[in-house]
C-alpha positions as CSV (number, residue, x, y, z in Angstrom):
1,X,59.2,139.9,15.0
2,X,58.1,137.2,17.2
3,X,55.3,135.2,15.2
4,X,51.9,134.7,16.4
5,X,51.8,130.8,16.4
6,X,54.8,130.8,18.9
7,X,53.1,133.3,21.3
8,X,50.2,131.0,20.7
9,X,52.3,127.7,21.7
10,X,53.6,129.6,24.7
11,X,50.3,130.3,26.2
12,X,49.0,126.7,24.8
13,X,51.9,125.0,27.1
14,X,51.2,127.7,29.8
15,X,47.7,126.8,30.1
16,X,48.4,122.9,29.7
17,X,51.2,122.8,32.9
18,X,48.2,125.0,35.0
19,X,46.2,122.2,34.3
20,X,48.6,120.0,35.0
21,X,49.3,121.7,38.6
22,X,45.6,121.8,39.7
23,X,45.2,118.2,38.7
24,X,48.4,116.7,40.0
25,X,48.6,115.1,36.9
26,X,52.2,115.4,34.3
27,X,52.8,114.8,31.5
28,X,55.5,112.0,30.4
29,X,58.0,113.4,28.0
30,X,60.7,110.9,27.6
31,X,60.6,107.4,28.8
32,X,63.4,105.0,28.4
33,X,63.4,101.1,29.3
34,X,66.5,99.0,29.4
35,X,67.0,95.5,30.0
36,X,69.8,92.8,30.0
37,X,68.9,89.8,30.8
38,X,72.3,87.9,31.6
39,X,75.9,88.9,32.1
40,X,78.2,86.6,32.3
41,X,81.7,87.3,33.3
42,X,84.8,85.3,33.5
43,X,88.0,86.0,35.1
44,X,91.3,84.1,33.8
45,X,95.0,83.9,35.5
46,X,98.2,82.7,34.1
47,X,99.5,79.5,35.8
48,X,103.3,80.9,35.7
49,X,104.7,83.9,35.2
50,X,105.5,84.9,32.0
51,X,103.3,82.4,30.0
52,X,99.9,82.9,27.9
53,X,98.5,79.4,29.6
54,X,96.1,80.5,31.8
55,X,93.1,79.0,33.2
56,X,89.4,79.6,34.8
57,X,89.6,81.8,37.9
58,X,86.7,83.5,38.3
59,X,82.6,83.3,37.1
60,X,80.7,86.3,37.8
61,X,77.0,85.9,36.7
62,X,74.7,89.4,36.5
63,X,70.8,88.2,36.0
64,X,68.0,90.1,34.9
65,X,69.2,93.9,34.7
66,X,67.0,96.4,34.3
67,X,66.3,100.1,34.4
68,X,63.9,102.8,33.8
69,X,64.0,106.9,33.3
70,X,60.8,108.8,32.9
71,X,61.0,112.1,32.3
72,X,57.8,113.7,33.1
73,X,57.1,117.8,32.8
74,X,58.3,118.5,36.8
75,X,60.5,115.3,38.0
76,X,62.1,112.4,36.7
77,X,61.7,109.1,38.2
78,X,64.0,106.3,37.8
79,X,63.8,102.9,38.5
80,X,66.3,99.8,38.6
81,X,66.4,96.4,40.0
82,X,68.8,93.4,39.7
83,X,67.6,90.0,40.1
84,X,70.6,88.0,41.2
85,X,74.3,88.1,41.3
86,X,76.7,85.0,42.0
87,X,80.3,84.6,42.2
88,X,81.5,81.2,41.6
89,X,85.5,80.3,42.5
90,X,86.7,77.9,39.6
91,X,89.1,76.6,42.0
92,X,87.9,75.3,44.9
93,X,84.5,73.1,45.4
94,X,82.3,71.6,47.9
95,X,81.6,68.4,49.7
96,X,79.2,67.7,47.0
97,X,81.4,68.5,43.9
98,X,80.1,71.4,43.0
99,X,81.8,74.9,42.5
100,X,82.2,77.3,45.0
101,X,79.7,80.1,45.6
102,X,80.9,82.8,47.0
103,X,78.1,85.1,47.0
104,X,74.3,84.4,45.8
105,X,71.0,85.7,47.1
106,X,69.3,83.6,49.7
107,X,65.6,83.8,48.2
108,X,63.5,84.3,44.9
109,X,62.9,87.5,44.9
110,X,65.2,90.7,43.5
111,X,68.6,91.0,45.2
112,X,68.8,94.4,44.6
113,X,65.8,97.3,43.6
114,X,66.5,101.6,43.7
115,X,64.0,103.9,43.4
116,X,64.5,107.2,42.7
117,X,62.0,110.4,42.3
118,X,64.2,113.6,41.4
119,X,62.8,117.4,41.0
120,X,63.8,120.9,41.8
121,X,62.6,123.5,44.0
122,X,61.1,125.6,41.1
123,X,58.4,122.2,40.8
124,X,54.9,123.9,41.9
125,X,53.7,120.9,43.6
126,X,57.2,120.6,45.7
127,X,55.6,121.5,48.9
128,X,52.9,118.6,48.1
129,X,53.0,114.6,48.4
130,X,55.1,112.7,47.1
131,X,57.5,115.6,47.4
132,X,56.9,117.1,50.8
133,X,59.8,119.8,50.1
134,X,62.7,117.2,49.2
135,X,64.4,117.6,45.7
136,X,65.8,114.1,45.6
137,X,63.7,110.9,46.8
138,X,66.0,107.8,46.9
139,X,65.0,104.2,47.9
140,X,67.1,101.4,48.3
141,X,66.7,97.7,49.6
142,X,69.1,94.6,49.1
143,X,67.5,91.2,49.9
144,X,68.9,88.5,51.6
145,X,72.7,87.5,50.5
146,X,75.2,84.9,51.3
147,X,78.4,85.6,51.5
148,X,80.8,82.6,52.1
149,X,84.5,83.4,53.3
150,X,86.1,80.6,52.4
151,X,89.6,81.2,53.6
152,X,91.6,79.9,50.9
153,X,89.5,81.3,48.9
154,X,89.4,84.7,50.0
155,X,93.2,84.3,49.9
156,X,93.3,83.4,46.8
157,X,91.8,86.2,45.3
158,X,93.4,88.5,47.4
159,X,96.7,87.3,45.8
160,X,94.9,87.7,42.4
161,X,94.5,91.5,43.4
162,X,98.0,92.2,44.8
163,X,99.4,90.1,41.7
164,X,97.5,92.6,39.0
165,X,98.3,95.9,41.4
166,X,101.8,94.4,40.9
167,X,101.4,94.8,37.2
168,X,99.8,97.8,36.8
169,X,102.1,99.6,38.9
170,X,105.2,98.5,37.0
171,X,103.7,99.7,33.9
172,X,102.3,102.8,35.3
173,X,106.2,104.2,36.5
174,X,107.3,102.9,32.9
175,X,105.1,105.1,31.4
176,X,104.5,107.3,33.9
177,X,103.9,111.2,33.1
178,X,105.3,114.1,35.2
179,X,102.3,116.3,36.1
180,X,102.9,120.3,36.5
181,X,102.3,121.6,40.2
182,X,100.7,124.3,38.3
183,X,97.3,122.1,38.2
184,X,94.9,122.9,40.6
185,X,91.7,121.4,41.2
186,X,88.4,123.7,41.3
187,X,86.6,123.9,44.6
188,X,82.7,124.7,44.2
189,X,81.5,127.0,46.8
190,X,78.0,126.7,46.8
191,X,76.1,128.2,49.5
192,X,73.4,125.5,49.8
193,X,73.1,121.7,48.9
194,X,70.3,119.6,47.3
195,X,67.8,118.5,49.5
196,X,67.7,114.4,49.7
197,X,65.5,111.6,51.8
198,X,67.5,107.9,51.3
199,X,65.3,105.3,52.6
200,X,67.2,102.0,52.9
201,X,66.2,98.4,54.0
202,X,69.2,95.3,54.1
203,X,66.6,92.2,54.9
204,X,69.3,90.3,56.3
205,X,73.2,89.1,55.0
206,X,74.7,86.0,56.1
207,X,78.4,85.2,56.4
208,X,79.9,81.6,56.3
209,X,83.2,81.6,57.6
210,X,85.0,78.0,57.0
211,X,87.7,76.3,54.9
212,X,87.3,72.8,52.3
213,X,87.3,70.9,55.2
214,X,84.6,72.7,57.5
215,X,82.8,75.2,58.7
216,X,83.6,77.9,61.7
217,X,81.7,80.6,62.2
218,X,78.1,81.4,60.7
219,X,77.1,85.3,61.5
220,X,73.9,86.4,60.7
221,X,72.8,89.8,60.8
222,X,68.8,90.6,60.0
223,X,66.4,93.5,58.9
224,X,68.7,96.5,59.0
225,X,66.3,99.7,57.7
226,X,65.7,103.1,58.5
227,X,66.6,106.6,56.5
228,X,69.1,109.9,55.7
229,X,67.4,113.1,54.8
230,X,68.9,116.6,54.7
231,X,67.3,119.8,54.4
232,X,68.8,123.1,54.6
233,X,67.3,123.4,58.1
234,X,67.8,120.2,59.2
235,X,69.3,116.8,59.3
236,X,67.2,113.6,60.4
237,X,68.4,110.1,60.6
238,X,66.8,107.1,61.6
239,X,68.1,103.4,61.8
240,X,66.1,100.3,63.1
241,X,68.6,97.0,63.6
242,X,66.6,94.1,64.4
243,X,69.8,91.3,65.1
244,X,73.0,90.2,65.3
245,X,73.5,86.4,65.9
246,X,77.0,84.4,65.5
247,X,77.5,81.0,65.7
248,X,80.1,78.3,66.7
249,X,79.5,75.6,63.4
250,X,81.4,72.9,65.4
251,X,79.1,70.2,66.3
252,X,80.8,69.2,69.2
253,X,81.0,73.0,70.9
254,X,79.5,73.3,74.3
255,X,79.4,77.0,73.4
256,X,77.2,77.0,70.1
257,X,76.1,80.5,70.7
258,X,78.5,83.4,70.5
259,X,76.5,86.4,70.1
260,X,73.0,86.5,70.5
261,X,70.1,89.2,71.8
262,X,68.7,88.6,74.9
263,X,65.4,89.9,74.5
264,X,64.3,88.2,71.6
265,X,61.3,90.2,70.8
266,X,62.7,93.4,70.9
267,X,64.8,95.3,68.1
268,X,68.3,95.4,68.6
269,X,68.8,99.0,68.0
270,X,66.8,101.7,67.3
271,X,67.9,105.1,66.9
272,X,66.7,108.4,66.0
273,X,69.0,112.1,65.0
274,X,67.7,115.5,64.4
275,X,70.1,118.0,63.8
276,X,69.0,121.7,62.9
277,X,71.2,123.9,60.6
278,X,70.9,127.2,63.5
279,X,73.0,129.6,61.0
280,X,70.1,129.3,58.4
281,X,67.7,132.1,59.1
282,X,65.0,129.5,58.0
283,X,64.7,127.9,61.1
284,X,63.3,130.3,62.8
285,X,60.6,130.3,61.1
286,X,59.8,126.4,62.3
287,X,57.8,125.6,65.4
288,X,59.7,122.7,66.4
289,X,63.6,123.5,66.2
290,X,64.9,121.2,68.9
291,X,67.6,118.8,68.1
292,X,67.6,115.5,69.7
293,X,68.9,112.0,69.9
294,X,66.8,109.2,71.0
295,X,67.4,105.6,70.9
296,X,67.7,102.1,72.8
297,X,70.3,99.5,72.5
298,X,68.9,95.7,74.3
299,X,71.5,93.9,75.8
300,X,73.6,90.9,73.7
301,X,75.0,88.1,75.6
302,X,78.8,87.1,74.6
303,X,80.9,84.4,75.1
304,X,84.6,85.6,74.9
305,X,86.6,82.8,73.1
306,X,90.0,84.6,72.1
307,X,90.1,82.0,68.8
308,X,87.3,83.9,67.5
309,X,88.9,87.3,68.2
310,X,92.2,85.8,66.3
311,X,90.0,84.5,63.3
312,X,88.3,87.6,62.5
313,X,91.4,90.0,62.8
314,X,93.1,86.9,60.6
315,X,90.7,87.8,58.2
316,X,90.8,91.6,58.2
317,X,94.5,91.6,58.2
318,X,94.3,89.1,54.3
319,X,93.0,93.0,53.1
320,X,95.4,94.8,54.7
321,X,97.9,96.8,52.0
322,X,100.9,98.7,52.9
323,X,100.4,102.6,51.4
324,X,103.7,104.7,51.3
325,X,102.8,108.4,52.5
326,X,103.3,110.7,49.4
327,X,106.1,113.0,50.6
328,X,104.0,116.4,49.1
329,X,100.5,114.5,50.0
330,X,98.1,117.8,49.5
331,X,96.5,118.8,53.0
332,X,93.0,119.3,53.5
333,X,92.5,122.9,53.6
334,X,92.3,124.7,56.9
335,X,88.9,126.1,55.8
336,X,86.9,123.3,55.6
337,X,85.6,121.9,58.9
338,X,84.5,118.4,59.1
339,X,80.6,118.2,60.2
340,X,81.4,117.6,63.7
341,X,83.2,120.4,65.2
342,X,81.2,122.5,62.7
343,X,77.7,121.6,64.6
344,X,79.8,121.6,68.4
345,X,81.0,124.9,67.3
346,X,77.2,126.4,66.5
347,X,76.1,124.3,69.4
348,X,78.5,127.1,71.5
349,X,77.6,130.1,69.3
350,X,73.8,129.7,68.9
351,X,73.1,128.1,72.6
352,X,71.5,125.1,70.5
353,X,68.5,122.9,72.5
354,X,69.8,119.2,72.5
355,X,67.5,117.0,74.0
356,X,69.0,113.6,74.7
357,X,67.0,110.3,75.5
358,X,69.4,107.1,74.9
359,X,69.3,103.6,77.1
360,X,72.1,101.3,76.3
361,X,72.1,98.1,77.4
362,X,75.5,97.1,78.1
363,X,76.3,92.9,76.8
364,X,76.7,90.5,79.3
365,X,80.3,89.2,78.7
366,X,80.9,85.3,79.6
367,X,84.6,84.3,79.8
368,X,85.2,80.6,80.1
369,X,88.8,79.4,81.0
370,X,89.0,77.6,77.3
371,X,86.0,76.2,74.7
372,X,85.5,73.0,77.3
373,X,85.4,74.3,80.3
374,X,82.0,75.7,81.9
375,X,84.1,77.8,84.7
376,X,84.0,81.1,83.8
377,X,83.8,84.6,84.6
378,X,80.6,86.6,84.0
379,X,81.2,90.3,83.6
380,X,77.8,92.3,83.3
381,X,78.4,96.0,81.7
382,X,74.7,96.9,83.1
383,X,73.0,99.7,81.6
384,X,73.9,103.2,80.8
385,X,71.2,106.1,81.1
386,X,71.4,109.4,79.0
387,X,68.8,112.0,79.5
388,X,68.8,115.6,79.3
389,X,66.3,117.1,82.0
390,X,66.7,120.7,80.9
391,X,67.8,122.8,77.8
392,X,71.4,122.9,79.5
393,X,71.4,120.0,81.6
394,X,72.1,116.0,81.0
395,X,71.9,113.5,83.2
396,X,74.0,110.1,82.5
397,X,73.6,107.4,85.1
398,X,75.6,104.4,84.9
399,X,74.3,101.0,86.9
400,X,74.1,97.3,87.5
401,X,77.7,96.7,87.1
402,X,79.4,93.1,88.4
403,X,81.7,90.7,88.0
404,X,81.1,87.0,89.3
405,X,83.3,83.6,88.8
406,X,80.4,81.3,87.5
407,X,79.7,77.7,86.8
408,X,77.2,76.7,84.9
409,X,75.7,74.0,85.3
410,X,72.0,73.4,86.6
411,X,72.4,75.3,90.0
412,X,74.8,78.2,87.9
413,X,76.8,78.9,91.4
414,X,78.1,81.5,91.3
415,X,81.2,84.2,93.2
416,X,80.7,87.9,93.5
417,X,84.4,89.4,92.7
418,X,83.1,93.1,91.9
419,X,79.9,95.3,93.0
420,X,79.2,98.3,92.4
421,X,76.3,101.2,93.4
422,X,75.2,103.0,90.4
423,X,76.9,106.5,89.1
424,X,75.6,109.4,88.0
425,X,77.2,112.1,86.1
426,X,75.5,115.7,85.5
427,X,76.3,117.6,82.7
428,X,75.7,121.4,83.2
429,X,76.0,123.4,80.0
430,X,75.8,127.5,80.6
431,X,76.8,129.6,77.2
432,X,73.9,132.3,77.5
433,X,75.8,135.2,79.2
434,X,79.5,136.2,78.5
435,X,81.7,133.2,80.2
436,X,81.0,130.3,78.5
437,X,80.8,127.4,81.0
438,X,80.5,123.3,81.2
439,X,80.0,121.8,84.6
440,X,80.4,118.2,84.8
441,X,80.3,116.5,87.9
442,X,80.4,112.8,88.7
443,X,78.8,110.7,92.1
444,X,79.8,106.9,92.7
445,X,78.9,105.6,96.1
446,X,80.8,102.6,96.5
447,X,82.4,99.8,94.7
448,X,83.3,96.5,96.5
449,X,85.8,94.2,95.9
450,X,85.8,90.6,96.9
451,X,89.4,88.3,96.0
452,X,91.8,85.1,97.4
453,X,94.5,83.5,95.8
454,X,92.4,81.5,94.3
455,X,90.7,83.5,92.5
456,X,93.5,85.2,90.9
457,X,94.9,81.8,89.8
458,X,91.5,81.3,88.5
459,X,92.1,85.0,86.0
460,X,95.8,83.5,85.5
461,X,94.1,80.4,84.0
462,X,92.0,82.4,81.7
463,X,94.9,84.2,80.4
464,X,96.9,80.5,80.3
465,X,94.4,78.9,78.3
466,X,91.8,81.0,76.9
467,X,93.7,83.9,75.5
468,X,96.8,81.1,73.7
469,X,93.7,79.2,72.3
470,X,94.0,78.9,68.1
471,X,91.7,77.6,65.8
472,X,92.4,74.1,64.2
473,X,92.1,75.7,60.9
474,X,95.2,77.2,59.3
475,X,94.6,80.4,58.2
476,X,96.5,81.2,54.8
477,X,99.4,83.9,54.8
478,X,99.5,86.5,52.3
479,X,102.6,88.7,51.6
480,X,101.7,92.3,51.6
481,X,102.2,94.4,49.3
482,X,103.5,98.0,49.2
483,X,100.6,100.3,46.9
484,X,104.0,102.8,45.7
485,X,102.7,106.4,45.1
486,X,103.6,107.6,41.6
487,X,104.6,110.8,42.6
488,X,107.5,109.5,45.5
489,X,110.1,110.1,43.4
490,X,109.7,112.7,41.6
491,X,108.2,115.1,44.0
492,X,110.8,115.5,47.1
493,X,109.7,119.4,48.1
494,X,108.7,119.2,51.7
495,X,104.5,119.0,52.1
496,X,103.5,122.1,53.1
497,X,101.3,122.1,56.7
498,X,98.0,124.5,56.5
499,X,98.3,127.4,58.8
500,X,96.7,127.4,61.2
501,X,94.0,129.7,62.3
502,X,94.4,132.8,64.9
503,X,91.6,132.7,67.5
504,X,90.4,136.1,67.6
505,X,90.9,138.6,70.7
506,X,87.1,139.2,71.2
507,X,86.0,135.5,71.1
508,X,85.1,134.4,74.1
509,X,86.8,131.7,76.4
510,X,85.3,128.1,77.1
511,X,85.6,127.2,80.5
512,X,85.2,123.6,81.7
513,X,85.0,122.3,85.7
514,X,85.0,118.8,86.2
515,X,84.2,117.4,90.2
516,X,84.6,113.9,91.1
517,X,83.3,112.3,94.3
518,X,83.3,108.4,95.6
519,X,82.4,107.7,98.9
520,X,84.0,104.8,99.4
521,X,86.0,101.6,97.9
522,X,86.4,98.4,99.7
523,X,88.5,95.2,98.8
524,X,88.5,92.4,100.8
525,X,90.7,89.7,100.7
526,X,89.7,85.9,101.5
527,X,91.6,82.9,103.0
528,X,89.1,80.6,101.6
529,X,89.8,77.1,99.6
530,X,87.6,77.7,96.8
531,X,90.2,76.4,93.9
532,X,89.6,75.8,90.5
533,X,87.9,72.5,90.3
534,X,85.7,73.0,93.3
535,X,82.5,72.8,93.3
536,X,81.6,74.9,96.0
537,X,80.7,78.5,95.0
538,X,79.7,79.9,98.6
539,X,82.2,82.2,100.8
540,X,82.5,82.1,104.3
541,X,82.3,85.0,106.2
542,X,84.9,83.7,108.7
543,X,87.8,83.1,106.1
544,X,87.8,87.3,105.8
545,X,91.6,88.3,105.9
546,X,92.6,91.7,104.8
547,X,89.5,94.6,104.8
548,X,90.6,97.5,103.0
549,X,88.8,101.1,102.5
550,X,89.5,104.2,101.3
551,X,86.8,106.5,101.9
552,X,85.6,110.2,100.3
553,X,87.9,110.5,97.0
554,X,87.6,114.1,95.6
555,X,89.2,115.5,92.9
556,X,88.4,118.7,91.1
557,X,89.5,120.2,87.6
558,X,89.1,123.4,85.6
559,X,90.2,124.1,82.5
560,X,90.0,126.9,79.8
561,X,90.1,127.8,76.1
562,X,93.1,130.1,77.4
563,X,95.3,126.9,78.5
564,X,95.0,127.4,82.0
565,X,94.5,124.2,84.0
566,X,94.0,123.8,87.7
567,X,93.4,120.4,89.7
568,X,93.4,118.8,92.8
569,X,92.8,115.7,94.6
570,X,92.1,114.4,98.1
571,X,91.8,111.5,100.1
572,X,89.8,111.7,103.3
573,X,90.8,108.1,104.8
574,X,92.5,105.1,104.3
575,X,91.8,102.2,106.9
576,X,93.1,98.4,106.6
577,X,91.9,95.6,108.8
578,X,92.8,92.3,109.8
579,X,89.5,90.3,110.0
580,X,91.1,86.8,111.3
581,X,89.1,85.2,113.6
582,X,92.2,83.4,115.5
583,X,93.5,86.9,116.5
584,X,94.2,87.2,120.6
585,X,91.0,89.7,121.4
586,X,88.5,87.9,118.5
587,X,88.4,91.2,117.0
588,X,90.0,93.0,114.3
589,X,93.0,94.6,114.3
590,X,93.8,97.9,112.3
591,X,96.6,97.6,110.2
592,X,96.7,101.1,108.4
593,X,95.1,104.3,110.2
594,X,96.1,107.8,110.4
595,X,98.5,108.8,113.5
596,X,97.1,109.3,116.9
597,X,98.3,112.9,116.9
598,X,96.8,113.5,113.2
599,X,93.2,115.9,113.3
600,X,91.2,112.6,112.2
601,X,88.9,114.5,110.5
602,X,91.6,116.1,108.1
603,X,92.2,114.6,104.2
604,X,94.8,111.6,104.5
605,X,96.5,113.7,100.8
606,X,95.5,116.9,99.5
């Protein structure tokens, strides 16, 4: 028999969470603070094999941690922050005699902070602020940080790390212990996920790239926020990158800038994703179930030295570990789509709205013929367009394309080597009735080509002495080492491939047409003296030689889900001109033309 004072403490905490509900206030149950206020951690290596002497390799200093958990009657919130971190090499120091710091925090305030605000959909108020229908609220910034990639450093660590993989891989086949293929792992399949919002700021990270001796390179990047939520309607996503800045530390560099933005008061990137979830029956309940992507990239302006190319995939390759394949490595099951052609496959099934609105702003690309020379060549990537101007059709227009051999100086002559009109490419998307259909079809109007000797032994150069330059800095060598799967030699059955899965008779074929049409391309080739230490940066319309054109290029393609291809292409004419003034009638002569008894208006090829 149930006693009357629980009935009564039922009702008494019935009443008190209606109150609670109407007032928006909860009660705190549990609350739990904890706080460290230093780690200190310190990292030691033997100075020879087989020996106990060993010495200081490694400081690694944790300030200030601390966290919180309340648990109140319909959420819990916690709350965590770290004030600093700093990892000091023992080995190495700097001009000044003190220790290197590898990383540390560039300001006063926390390094790192996460919020987090955690309920259920059975909360009352989950529909209300500071819920607004998500079960998990997550916030996360990091401050300002300084990371300094000293090479021999960074090298010397990673040998640290391959030397105690080493170990624990020779210990871990001594002792190793056969595991039955009877184990299997258990797979969840739960029909819906949590709900989540991550909101996420990086105010800005810093890396020094340099040796004992000097610096190199200093890349900064700055103020990159934005957010992740997920729904079981939706997905939205949206990132804000103000900018990206490298630079050349060597005083005596005529090139100090290697990246930087052009429009400086402008955000680097901004982008914004919605995704719906069509195969929930939720959405159609919601007035707005569009998916879109909208974003901007501003232009960067780059100066191509090879030695920084060769420094940077130095540095990646010091990480760089050699993994054996595991000769009965598990495959991913067959029934478990990635998110990608899971969404293209409901954006065929469910004829899914996708509005597109994206401008990128293409760098512009400086090549100098080596880190002292101010010839170059300037390659602008213009500007890409991508719009949609109906539920089934995009429009992509590409434009403002060139390519000029510069000098700059403070007139910044310049030769035009490649123009081009812009492009555009429309996208036609049809899968309402039964044949499924993309129509893609792509208009260039012209592109021009302007070249002499002289300007292909000015490319040559580039290759010569641009593309051979090193840095002065030596860049340590690491041996790599082979990560050895435990289960190589013991487990010699063949892997066993997923089958995979039988389309279905009824489903429905994808058919996808591709036309292609440029007007016209022209090359011509010059006889003038422009060489590589002239100054002059002006052609003369009399040193024309050789004017090639090939005119109306069409090509068409069709393809289906059923593996039938058909294509064809055509060329309507071909001409080539001699443009040399000295000729006997001062005109041109045509070199290449179709025969006299040819139908001139026929394709040249088909």
């Amino acid at each position: 028999m149930i006693s009357i004072k629980k009935i009564l403490l039922e009702q008494e905490q019935d009443q008190q969470k209606q109150i609670e509900i109407k007032s928006g206030e909860q009660t705190i149950q549990l609350s739990i603070d904890f706080q460290i206020r230093k780690i200190e951690l310190i990292l030691k290596r033997a100075l020879l094999d087989l020996t106990d002497y060993t010495e200081d390799f490694l400081r690694i200093y944790l300030q200030s941690i601390f966290a919180s958990t309340k648990i109140k009657t319909f959420d819990i919130e916690f709350n965590a922050y770290l004030e600093d971190l700093k990892i000091i090499d023992e080995q190495f120091e700097t001009n000044h005699k003190n220790r290197l710091n590898i990383l540390s925090s560039s300001n006063t305030s926390k390094l790192f902070e996460m919020n987090c605000l955690l309920t259920s959909t059975t909360n009352p108020l989950f529909s209300s602020l500071p819920y607004n229908s998500i079960e998990n609220i997550i916030d996360l910034q990091l401050n300002k940080t300084v990371l300094n990639i000293h090479l021999d450093a960074i090298s010397s660590i990673i040998r640290f790390k391959n030397n105690i993989f080493k170990q624990l891989n020779n210990k871990s086949n001594s002792s190793k212990v056969k595991q039955t293929s009877s184990s299997s792992t258990t797979k969840s399949n739960s029909s819906s996920s949590s709900s989540f919002k991550i909101d996420f700021r990086l105010e800005g990270i810093s890396f020094l790239i340099g040796n004992s001796s000097s610096q190199i390179l200093y890349i900064e990047l700055e103020d990159f926020n934005g957010y992740l939520s997920k729904t079981n309607t939706q997905i939205l996503s949206h990132l804000v990158f103000n900018d990206l800045r490298i630079y050349d530390t060597f005083n005596k560099s005529i090139y100090p800038f290697i990246i930087f933005k052009q429009n400086k008061s402008n955000k680097l990137l901004s982008f914004d994703l919605s995704l719906f979830n069509y195969s929930n029956k939720l959405i159609k309940l919601s007035k707005t179930k569009d998916s879109f992507l909208k974003g901007q990239l501003e232009k960067l302006n780059i100066i191509f030295l090879y030695k920084h190319i060769d420094l940077i995939l130095s540095i990646i390759n010091l990480f760089q570990t050699k993994q054996n394949t595991p000769k009965n490595q598990e495959d991913v099951p067959p029934n478990e789509p990635s998110f990608l052609p899971s969404f293209l496959q409901k954006y065929q099934q469910h004829s899914i709205e996708f509005h597109m609105d994206f401008i990128l702003n293409a760098p512009q690309v400086l090549i100098p013929v080596n880190s002292y020379s101010n010839h170059g060549i300037f390659i602008d990537l213009g500007k890409l367009s991508m719009y949609s101007e109906l539920n089934q059709q995009y429009r992509i227009t590409f434009e403002n394309l060139s390519i000029n051999r510069i000098i700059l100086n403070n007139e910044n002559k310049s030769l035009n080597l490649l123009e081009c009109s812009p492009f555009q490419t429309l996208i036609n998307r049809n899968f309402n009735s039964d044949n499924k259909e993309i129509y893609i079809k792509i208009l260039w109007d012209t592109i021009q080509f302007n070249l002499s000797k002289y300007d292909y032994a000015f490319i040559n150069k580039i290759f010569q002495e641009n593309f051979k330059e090193k840095i002065f800095h030596k860049i340590p060598q690491i041996q790599i080492t082979e990560q050895q799967n435990q289960d190589n030699e013991q487990n010699d059955s063949p892997s066993k491939f997923p089958t995979k899965k039988q389309s279905t008779s009824n489903e429905i074929p994808l058919n996808i047409q591709l036309d292609f049409q440029m007007k016209q391309i022209d090359l011509t080739l010059y006889l003038d003296k422009i060489g590589l230490n002239n100054q002059q940066q002006s052609r003369n319309e009399n040193d024309k030689f050789i004017y090639l054109t090939i005119q109306l290029i069409e090509a068409q393609f069709k393809q289906s889900t059923n593996i039938n291809y058909q294509g064809k292409i055509q060329i309507q004419h071909l001409f080539a001109d001699d443009l040399r003034q000295n000729h006997q009638n001062k005109n041109f002569a045509r070199l290449i033309n179709k025969g006299f008894n040819v139908d001139q208006n026929s394709p040249l090829t088909n």
